[in-house]
C-alpha positions as CSV (number, residue, x, y, z in Angstrom):
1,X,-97.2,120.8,46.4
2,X,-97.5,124.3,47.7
3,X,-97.5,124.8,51.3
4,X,-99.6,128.6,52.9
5,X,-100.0,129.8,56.3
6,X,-102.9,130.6,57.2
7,X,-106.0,130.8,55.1
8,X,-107.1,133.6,52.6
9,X,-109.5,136.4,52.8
10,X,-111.0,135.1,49.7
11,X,-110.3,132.0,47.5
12,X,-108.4,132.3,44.2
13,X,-110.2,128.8,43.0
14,X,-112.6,126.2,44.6
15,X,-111.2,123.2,46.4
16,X,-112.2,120.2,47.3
17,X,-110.6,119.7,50.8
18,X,-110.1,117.3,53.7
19,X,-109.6,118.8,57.2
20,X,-106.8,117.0,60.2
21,X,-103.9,117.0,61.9
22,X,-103.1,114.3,60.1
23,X,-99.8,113.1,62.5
24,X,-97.7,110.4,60.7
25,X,-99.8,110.0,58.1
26,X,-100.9,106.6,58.7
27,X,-103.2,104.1,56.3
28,X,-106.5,105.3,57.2
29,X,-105.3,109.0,56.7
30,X,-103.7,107.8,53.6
31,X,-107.3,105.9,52.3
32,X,-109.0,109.4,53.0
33,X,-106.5,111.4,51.1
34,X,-106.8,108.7,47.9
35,X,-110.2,109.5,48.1
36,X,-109.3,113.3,48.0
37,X,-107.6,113.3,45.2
38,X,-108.9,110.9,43.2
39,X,-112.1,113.2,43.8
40,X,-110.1,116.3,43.0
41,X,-108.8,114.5,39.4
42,X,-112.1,113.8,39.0
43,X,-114.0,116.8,39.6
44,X,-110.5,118.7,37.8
45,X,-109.8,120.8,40.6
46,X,-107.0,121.3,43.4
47,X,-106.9,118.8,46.2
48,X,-106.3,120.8,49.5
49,X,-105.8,119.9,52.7
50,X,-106.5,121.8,56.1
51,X,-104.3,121.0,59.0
52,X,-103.3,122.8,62.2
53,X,-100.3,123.9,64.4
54,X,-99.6,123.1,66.6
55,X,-101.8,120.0,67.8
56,X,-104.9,121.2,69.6
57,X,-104.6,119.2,72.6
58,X,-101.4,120.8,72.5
59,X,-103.0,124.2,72.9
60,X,-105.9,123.1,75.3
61,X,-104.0,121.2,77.7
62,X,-100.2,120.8,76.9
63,X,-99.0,118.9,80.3
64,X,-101.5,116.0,78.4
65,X,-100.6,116.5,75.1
66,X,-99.9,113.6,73.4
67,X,-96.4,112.6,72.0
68,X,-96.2,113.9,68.1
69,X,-95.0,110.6,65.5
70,X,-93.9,113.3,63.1
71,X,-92.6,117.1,63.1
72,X,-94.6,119.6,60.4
73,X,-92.0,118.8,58.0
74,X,-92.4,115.2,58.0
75,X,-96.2,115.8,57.8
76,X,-95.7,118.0,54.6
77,X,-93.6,115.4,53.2
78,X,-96.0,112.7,53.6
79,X,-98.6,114.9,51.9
80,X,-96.8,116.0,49.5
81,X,-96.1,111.7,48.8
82,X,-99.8,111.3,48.7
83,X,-100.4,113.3,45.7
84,X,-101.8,117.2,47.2
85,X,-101.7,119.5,45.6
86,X,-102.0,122.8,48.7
87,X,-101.8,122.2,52.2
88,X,-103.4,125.6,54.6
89,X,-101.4,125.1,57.8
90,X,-103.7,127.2,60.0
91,X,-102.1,128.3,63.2
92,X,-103.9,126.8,65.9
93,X,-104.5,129.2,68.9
94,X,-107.1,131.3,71.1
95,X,-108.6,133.7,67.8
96,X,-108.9,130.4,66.0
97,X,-110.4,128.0,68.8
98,X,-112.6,130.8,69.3
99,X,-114.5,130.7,66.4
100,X,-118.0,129.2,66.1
101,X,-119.0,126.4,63.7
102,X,-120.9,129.0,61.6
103,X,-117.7,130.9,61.3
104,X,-115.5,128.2,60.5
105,X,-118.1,127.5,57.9
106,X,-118.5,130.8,56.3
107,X,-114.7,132.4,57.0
108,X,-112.9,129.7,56.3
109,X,-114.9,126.6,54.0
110,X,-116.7,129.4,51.9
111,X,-114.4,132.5,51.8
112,X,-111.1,131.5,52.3
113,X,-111.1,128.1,50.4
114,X,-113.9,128.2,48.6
115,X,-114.7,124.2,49.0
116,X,-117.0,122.3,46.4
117,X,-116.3,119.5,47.9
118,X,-115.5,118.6,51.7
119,X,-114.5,114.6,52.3
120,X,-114.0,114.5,56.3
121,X,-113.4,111.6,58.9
122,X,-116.9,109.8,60.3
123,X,-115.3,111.9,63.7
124,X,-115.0,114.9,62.6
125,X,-116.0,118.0,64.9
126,X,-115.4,121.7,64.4
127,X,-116.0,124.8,66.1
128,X,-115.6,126.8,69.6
129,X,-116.7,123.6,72.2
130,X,-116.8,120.7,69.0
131,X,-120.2,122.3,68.2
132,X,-120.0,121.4,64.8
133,X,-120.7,118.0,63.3
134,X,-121.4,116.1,60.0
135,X,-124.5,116.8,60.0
136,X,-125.0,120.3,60.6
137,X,-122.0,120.5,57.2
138,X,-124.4,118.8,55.6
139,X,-127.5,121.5,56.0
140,X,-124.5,124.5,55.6
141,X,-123.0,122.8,52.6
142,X,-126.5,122.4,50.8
143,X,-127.1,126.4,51.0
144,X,-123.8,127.6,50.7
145,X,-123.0,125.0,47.1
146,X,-120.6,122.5,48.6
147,X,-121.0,118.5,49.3
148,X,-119.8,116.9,52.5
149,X,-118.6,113.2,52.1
150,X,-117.7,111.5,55.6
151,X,-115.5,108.3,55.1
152,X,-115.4,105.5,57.3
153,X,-112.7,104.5,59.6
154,X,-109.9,102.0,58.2
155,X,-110.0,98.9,60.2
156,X,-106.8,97.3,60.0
157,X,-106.9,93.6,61.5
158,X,-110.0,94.5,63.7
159,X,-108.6,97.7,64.7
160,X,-109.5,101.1,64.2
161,X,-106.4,103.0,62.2
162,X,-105.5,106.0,64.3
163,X,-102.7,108.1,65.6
164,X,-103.5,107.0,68.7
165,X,-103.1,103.1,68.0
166,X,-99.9,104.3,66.3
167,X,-98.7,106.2,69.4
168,X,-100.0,102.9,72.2
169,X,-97.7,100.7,69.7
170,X,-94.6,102.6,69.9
171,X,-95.4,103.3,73.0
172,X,-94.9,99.3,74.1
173,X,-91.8,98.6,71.6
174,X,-94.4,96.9,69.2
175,X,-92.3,98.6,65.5
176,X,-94.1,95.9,63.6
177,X,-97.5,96.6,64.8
178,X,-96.9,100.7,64.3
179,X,-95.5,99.9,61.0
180,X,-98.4,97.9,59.4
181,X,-101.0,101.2,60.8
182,X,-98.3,103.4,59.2
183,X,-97.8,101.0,56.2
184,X,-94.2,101.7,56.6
185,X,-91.4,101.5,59.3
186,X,-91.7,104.4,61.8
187,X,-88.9,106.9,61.3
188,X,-87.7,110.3,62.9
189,X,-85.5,112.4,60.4
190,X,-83.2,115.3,61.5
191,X,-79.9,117.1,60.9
192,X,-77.2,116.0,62.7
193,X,-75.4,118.7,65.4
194,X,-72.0,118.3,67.5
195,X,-73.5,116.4,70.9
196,X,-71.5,116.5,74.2
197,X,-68.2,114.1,72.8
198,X,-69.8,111.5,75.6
199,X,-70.3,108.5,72.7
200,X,-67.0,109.0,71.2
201,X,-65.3,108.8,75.1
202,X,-66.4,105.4,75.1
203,X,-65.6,104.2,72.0
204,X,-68.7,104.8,70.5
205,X,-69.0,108.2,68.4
206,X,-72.8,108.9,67.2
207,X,-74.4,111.3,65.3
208,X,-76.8,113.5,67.3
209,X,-80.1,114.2,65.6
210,X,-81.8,117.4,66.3
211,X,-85.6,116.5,66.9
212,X,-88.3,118.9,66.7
213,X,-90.1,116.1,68.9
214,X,-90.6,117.6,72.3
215,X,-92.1,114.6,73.7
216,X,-90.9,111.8,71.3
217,X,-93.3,108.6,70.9
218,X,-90.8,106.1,71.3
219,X,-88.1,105.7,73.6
220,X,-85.3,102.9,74.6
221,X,-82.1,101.3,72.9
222,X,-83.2,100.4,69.1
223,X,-81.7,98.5,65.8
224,X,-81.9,101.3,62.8
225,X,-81.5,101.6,59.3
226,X,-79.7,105.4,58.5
227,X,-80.5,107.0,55.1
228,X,-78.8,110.0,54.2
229,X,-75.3,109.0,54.0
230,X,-75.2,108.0,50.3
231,X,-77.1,105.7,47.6
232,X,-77.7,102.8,50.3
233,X,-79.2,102.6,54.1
234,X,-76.5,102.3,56.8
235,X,-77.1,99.7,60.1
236,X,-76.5,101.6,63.9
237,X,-78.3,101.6,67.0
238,X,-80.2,104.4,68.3
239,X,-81.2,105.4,72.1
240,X,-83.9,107.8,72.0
241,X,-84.6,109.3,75.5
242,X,-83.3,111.7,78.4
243,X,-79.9,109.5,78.4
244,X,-80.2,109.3,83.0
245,X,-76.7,107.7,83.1
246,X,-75.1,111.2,81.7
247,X,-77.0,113.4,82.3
248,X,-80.2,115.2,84.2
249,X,-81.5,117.6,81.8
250,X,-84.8,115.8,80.7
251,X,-84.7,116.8,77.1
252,X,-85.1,113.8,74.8
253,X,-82.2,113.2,72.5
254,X,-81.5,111.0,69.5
255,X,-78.4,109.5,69.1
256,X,-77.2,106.9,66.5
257,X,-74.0,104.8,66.5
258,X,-73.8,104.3,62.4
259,X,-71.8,100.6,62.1
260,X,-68.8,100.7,59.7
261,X,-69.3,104.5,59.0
262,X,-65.9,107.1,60.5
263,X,-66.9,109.6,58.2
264,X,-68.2,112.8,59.2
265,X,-71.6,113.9,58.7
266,X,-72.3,117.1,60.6
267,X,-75.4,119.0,59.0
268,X,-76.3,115.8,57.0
269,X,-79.9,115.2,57.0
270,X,-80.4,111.5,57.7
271,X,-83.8,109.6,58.2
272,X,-83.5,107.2,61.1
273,X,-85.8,104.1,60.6
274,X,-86.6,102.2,63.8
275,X,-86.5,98.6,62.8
276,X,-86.0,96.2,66.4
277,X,-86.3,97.7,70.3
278,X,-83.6,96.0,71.9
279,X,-84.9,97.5,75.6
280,X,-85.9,100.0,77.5
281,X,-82.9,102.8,78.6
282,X,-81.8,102.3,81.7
283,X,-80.0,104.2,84.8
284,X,-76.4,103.1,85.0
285,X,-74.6,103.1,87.9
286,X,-70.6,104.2,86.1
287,X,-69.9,104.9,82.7
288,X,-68.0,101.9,82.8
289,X,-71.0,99.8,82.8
290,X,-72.7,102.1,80.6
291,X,-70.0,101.4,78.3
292,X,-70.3,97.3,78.1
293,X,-74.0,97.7,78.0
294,X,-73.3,99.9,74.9
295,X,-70.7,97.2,73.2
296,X,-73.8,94.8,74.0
297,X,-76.5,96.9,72.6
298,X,-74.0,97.2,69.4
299,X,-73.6,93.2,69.1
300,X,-77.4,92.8,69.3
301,X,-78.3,95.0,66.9
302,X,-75.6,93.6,64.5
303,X,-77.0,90.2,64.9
304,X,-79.8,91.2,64.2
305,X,-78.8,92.5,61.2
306,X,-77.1,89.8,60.3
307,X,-80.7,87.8,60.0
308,X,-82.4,90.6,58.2
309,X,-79.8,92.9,55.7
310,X,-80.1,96.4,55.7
311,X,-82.3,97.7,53.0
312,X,-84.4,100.6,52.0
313,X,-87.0,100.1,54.4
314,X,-89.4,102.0,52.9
């Protein structure tokens, strides 16, 4: 798959493309992009996606920005799974919010990616103040020579398939709810960095992800299967959060206690999959109680395991 920034002056092929942000990749993002390459094969040309960074709630009002489920990386490697062939990643900011549907249309759909065929969600809005809708695509597309194919939602149990739904589930600790929208356990992946030593104080080493999550959309004390570390998945417990007992920095951190690993894996790049919440993190009054609740959290999670072997979870 090859990735661009930006978008060209002019097209070196047509496309047919699907426009999103597209965070975590979920089922009904992963219907839609079936559909766009399948469509593509069919049609024999490139299957392109548009997506944007960073989030646009993240530009328009960051302080309410919601919490990401995967870093650009993550969303290129889910893309690049589901069979695309180019992915634009158009920096989203005040030149590009700016521009009016009929811009977007002719600098961007025409011009720059010279779409044949457009295949959008039945939401879809575009342009300075979401001035742009399926309809109006439709009376663009029929001058300008492209089609415009708006898919349905996926309804999943009743329930509409979004990022959002994603995001409420994680939110509340539900992993098996989050993992049948994503159809597959929700994971954070990350390169492992030297952390403050506290872990390892107590008896308890970890390895200290680096998240490119500013706001992550799961926090608490959590069972999790490790890959990275060789040909099979390794058992720990994670906490994900702003660790309060040790600290009052505020910036969420991922740490994972890998069970029956002393090896060192500094600069590995492991893919944490969050299988059970064991709770919410908590406040401790001593790092001596800190310490018994971590020997706890360990034992949980083991038994845990014990009822449902490691695997690849994906």
């Amino acid at each position: 798959m090859q990735v661009f920034r930006g978008i060209p002056e002019h097209a070196a092929q047509p496309s047919v493309l699907t426009i999103g942000n597209f965070d975590g990749v979920h089922r009904g993002h992963q219907a839609l992009l079936k559909l766009l390459t399948d469509t593509a094969r069919a049609r024999q040309l490139p299957a392109v996606v548009l997506t944007f960074e960073p989030h646009p709630r993240e530009y328009f009002s960051p302080a309410d920005a919601p919490a990401r489920l995967a870093s650009l990386r993550e969303k290129l490697l889910l893309l690049a799974a589901s069979s695309v062939d180019r992915v634009h990643v158009c920096r989203f900011d005040a030149r590009f919010a700016a521009l009016t549907a009929d811009q977007f249309i002719d600098d961007i759909l025409v011009r720059g990616l010279a779409v044949r065929h457009l295949i959008i969600g039945d939401d879809f809005r575009f342009g300075a103040r979401r001035q742009g809708d399926f309809a109006m695509l439709q009376a663009r597309g029929a001058a300008a020579g492209f089609c415009v194919e708006a898919m349905h939602t996926l309804d999943i149990g009743g329930e509409r398939a979004s990022s959002s739904a994603v995001r409420e589930a994680l939110a509340e600790g539900d992993l098996d709810h989050a993992a049948r929208l994503l159809g597959r356990p929700y994971s954070i992946a990350g390169r492992v960095i030297r952390g403050d030593q506290i872990g390892r104080k107590l008896g308890f080493p970890t390895a200290n992800i680096q998240m490119k999550h500013r706001r992550p959309a799961l926090s608490g004390v959590f069972a999790v299967s490790v890959e990275g570390l060789g040909d099979a998945p390794v058992a720990g417990v994670a906490n994900i959060g702003v660790r309060p007992s040790v600290t009052s920095a505020g910036r969420p951190t991922l740490e994972v206690n890998l069970f029956d690993w002393n090896r060192d894996c500094y600069n590995a790049h492991l893919r944490v999959h969050f299988v059970k919440k064991l709770r919410d993190e908590t406040k401790f009054a001593s790092l001596d109680a800190l310490k018994a609740q971590i020997a706890k959290d360990a034992a949980d999670a083991r038994a845990w395991f014990a009822d449902h072997p490691v695997g690849n979870p994906t």
